[in-house]
C-alpha positions as CSV (number, residue, x, y, z in Angstrom):
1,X,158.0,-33.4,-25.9
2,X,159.4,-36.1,-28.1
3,X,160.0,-39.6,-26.1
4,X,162.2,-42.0,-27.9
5,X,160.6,-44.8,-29.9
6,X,162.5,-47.5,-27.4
7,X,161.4,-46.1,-24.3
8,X,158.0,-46.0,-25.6
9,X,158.3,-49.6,-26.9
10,X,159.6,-50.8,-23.9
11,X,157.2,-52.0,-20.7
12,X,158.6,-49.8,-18.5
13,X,159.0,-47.8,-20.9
14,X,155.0,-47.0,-21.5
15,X,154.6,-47.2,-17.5
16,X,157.3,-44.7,-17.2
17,X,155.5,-42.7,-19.9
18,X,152.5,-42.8,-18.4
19,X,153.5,-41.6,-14.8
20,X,155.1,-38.7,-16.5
21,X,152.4,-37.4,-17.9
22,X,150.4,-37.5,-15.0
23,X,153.2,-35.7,-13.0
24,X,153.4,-33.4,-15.8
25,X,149.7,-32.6,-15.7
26,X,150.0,-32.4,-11.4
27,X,153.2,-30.1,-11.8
28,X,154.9,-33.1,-9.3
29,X,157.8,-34.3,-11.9
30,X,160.6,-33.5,-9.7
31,X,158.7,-35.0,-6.5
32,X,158.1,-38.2,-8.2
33,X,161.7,-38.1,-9.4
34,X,162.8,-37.5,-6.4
35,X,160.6,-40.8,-4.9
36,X,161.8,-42.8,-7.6
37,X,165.2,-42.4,-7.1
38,X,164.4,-43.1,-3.6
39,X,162.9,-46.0,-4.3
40,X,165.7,-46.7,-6.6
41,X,167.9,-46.3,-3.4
42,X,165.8,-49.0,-1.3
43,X,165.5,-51.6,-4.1
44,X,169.4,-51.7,-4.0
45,X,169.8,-51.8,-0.3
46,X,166.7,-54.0,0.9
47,X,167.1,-57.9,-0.3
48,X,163.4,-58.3,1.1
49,X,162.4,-55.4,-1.0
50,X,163.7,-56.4,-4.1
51,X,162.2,-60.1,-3.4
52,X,158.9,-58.6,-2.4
53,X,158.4,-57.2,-5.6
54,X,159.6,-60.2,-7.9
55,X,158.1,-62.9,-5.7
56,X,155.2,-64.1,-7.7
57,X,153.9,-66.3,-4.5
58,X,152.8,-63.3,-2.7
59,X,149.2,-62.2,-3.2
60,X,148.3,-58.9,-5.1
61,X,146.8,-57.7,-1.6
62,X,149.6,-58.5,0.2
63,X,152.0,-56.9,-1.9
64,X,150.2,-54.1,-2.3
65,X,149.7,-53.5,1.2
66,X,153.5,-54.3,1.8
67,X,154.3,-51.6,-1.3
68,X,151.5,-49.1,0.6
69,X,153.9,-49.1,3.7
70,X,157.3,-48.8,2.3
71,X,155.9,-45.7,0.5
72,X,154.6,-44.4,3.8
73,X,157.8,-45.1,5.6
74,X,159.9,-43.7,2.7
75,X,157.4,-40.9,2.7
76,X,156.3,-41.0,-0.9
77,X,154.2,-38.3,-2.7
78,X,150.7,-39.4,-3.5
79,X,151.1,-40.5,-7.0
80,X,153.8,-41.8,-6.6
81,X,152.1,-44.5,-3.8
82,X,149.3,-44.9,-6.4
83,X,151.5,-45.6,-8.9
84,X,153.3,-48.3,-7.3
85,X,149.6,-49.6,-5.9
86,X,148.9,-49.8,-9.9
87,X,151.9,-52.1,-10.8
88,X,151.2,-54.2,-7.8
89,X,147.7,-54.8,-8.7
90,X,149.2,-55.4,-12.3
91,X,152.1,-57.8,-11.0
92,X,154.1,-55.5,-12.3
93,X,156.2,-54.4,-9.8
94,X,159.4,-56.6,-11.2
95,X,159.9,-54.3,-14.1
96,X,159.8,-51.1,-11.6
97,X,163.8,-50.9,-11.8
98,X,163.2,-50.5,-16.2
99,X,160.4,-47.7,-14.9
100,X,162.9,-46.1,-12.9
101,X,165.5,-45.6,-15.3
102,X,162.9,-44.9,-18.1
103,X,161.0,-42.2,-16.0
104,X,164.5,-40.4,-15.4
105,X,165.8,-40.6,-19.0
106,X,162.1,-38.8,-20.2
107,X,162.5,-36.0,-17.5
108,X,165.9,-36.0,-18.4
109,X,165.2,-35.1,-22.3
110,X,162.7,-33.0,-21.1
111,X,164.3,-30.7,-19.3
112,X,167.2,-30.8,-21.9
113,X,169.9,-32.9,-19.8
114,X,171.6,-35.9,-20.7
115,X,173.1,-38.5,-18.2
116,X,176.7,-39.4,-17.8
117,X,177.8,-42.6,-16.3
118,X,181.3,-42.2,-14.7
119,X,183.2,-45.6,-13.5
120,X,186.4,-44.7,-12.1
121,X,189.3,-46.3,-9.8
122,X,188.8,-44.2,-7.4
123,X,186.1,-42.1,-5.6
124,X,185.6,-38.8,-7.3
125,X,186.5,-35.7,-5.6
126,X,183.4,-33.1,-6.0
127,X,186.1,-30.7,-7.5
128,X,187.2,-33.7,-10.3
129,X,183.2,-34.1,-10.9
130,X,182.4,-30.7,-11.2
131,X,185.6,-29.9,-13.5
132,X,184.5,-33.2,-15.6
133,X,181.0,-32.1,-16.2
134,X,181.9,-28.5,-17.6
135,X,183.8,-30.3,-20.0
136,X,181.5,-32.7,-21.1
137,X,178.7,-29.9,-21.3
138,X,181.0,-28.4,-23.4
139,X,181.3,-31.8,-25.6
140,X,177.8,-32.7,-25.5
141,X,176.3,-29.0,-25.8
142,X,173.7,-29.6,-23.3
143,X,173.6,-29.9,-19.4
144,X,174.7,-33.3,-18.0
145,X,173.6,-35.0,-14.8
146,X,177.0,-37.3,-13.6
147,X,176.4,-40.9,-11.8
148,X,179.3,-41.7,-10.5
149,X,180.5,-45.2,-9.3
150,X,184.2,-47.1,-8.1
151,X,185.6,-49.9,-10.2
152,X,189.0,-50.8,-8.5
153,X,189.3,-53.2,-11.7
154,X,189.9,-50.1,-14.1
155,X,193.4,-49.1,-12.1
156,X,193.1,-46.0,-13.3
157,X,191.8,-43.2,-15.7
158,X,187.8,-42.9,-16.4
159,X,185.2,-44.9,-18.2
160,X,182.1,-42.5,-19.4
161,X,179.3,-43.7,-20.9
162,X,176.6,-41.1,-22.2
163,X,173.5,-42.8,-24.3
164,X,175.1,-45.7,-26.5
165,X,178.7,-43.4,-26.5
166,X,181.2,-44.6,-24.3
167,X,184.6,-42.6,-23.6
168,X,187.3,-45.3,-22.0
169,X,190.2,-44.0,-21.0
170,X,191.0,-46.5,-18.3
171,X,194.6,-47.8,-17.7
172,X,193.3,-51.6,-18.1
173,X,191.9,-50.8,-21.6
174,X,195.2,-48.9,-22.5
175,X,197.1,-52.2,-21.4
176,X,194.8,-54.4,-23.3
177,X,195.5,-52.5,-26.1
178,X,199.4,-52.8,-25.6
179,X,199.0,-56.2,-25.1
180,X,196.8,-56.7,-28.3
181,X,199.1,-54.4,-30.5
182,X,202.4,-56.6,-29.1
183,X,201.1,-60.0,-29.8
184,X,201.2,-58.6,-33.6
């Protein structure tokens, strides 16, 4: 499997890299995945979990034991707990975020998907999401994964963003551009 020369250059990159293979070896990819998004999940809710793991004040014990019982209360696989008892040890645990996102792009290209962004003024209906990601398989040739989220500042219409290709169609970049093209 090829890995991108940026995600291998990257920190997280090599961490991310790293846990894959193991789960590769274990046959636990999508477990793990599933933890990390999890994870992902809890990091974005949880203030004190967020601090906890960027708060260089707390000991390597005590945030590893703290890390040892979120994964037991979020009922994380096994290597997945080792894992985040690795970056802990390691002080790592503020570039897990990076690791998340880097982890899901390489199962991502492994299994042959891409990931889709989608920013739109509105919540999606799951008949609009489904309808947009035939079409982009269609653009894109391969199977894409959709993350969706609500920006009331757009007004309308979609902005996608797939790798470094972004598709805008919003209202607010369609007045910008009337705006632009009437100031001469």
């Amino acid at each position: 499997m090829e890995i991108s020369a940026g995600i291998q250059a990257s920190l997280a990159g090599r961490y991310a890299s790293a846990l894959f293979d193991l789960a590769s070896e274990g046959g636990t990819v999508s477990a793990v995945e599933s933890d990390l998004e999890k994870l992902e999940v809890a990091l974005a809710e949880s203030g004190e979990l967020k601090a906890l793991t960027t708060n260089p004040e707390i000991s390597r014990s005590a945030t590893g034991a703290a890390i040892e019982g979120v994964a037991g209360v979020l009922g994380l696989d096994g290597l997945t707990t080792k894992f985040l008892g690795v970056l802990a040890d390691n002080r790592r645990l503020g570039a897990l975020p990076g690791m998340i996102r880097a982890f899901a792009a390489i199962a991502a290209a492994q299994r042959g998907e891409v990931t889709a962004d989608v920013a739109s003024a509105r919540p999606l209906s799951d008949a609009q999401v489904a309808s947009l990601q035939e079409k982009l398989k269609a653009r894109e040739g391969r199977t894409v994964k959709i993350r969706t989220s609500v920006d009331p500042d757009l007004l309308g219409g979609l902005v996608v963003t797939i790798g470094s290709k972004r598709i805008d169609s919003s209202i607010r970049t369609r007045l910008n551009s009337l705006a632009h093209a009437m100031k001469g």
